[in-house]
Each structure stands twice: as structure tokens, then as C-alpha cells.
C-alpha positions as CSV (number, residue, x, y, z in Angstrom):
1,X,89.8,87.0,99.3
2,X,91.5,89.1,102.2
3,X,95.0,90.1,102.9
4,X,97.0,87.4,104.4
5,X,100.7,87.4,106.3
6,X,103.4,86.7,104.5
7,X,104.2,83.9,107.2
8,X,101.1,82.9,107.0
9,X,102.1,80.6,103.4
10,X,98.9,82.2,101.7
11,X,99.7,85.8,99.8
12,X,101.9,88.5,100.2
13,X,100.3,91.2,102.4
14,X,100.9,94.4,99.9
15,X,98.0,93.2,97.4
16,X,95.7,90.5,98.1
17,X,95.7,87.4,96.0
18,X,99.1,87.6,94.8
19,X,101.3,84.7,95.5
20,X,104.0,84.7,97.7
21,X,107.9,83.6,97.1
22,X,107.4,79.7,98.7
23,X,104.0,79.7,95.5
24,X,105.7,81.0,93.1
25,X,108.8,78.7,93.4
26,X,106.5,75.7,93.6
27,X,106.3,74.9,97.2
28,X,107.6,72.0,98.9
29,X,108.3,69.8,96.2
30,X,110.7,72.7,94.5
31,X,111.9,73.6,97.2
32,X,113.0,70.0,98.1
33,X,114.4,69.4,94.5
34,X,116.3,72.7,94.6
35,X,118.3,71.3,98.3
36,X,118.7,67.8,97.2
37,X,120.2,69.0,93.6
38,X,122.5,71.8,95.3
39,X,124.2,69.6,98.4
40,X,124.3,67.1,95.1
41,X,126.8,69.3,93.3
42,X,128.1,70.3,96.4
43,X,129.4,66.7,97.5
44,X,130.8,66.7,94.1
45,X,132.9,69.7,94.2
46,X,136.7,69.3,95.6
47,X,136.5,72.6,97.7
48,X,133.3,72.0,99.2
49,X,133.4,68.6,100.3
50,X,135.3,68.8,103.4
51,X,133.0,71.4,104.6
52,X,130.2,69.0,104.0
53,X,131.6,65.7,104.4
54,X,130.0,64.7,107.4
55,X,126.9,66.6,106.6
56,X,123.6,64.5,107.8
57,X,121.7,62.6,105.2
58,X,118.2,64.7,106.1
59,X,120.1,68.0,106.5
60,X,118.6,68.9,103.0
61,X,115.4,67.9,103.5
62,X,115.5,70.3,106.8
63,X,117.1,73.3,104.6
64,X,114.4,72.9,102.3
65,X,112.0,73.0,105.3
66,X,113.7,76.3,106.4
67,X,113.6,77.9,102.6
68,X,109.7,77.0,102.7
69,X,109.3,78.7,105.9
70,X,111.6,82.0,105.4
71,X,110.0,82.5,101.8
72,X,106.2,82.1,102.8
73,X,105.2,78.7,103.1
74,X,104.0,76.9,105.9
75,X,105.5,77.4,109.4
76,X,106.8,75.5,111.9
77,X,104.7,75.5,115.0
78,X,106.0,77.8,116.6
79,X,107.9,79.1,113.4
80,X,111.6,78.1,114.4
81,X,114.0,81.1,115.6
82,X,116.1,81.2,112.5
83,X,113.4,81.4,109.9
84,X,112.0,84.6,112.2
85,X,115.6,86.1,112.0
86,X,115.9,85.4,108.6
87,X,112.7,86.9,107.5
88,X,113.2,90.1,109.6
89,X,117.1,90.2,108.1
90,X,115.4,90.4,104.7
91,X,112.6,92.6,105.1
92,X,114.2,95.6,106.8
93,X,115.3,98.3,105.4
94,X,118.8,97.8,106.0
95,X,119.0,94.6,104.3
96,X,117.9,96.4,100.8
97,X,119.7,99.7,99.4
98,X,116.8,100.1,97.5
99,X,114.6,100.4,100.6
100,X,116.7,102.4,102.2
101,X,116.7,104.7,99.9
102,X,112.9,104.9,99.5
103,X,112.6,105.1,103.5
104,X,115.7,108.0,103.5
């Protein structure tokens, strides 16, 4: 097996064969539970739902599209701006004290 890209949905680059976040957390069909049963309990909760009230029906079908992406799964082609942004947010060194530490 070789080393594989994060983004590229197959392992995590640091040691081959090891799953990345979008395996582990089942894939799409998680991942598409996990949206639906949030924005469910979010449409039930009185200081949310004005936020959300006129949220689109498939808007958790596309946030579940997005989690896939920015944790390792399959990409959009081309991979969409804000999963890119996301993933860089997360992987630098600023975004984890623990990182920064070990850079420092």
C-alpha cells in the first residue's frame, strides 16, 4: 500500500494504511445520519429555530457533503473553496496549541 493524501479520501499521509477521520466515522452514510439527526434537534430547540427556520430542506445533506470532504473523504471536483480553507484552518499550527508548541 503507499502513502496517500489526506484529501485524497484513502489514508492519512503520516503512516500508510491508517484510516483517515471521514473512515473512521463511517463515511457518507454517518456522516449523513450525524447532519440529519443534529438540524433535527436543532429545529426542535426554541433558540435555534429562528436561526434555522428557513433553512433549505437539502442543506444537511450538503453539510454532510462538506464534513466528508474536510475530514478525508471524497472531494468535490474541484474540492469546493471552503472545505480547502477548512482543512488548511485545521491543520496549521496555529489552529492547535499543541502544535504550536511542538513547532515553537
Amino acid at each position: 500500500m503507499t502513502e496517500q493524501s489526506v484529501v485524497d479520501g484513502k489514508h492519512a499521509p503520516d503512516k500508510p494504511g491508517t484510516p483517515t477521520f471521514y473512515e473512521w466515522a463511517g463515511g457518507d452514510e454517518a456522516l449523513g445520519r450525524l447532519a440529519e439527526v443534529f438540524y433535527g434537534h436543532v429545529l426542535k430547540d426554541p433558540l435555534l429555530v429562528p436561526l434555522f427556520a428557513d433553512m433549505d430542506k437539502d442543506h444537511p445533506k450538503h453539510v454532510a457533503k462538506w464534513l466528508a470532504e474536510v475530514f478525508g473523504g471524497p472531494t468535490a471536483t474541484p474540492p469546493s473553496a471552503e472545505a480547502t480553507r477548512t482543512w488548511r484552518a485545521c491543520t496549521s499550527a496555529e489552529a492547535s496549541p499543541r502544535r504550536s508548541a511542538a513547532a515553537g
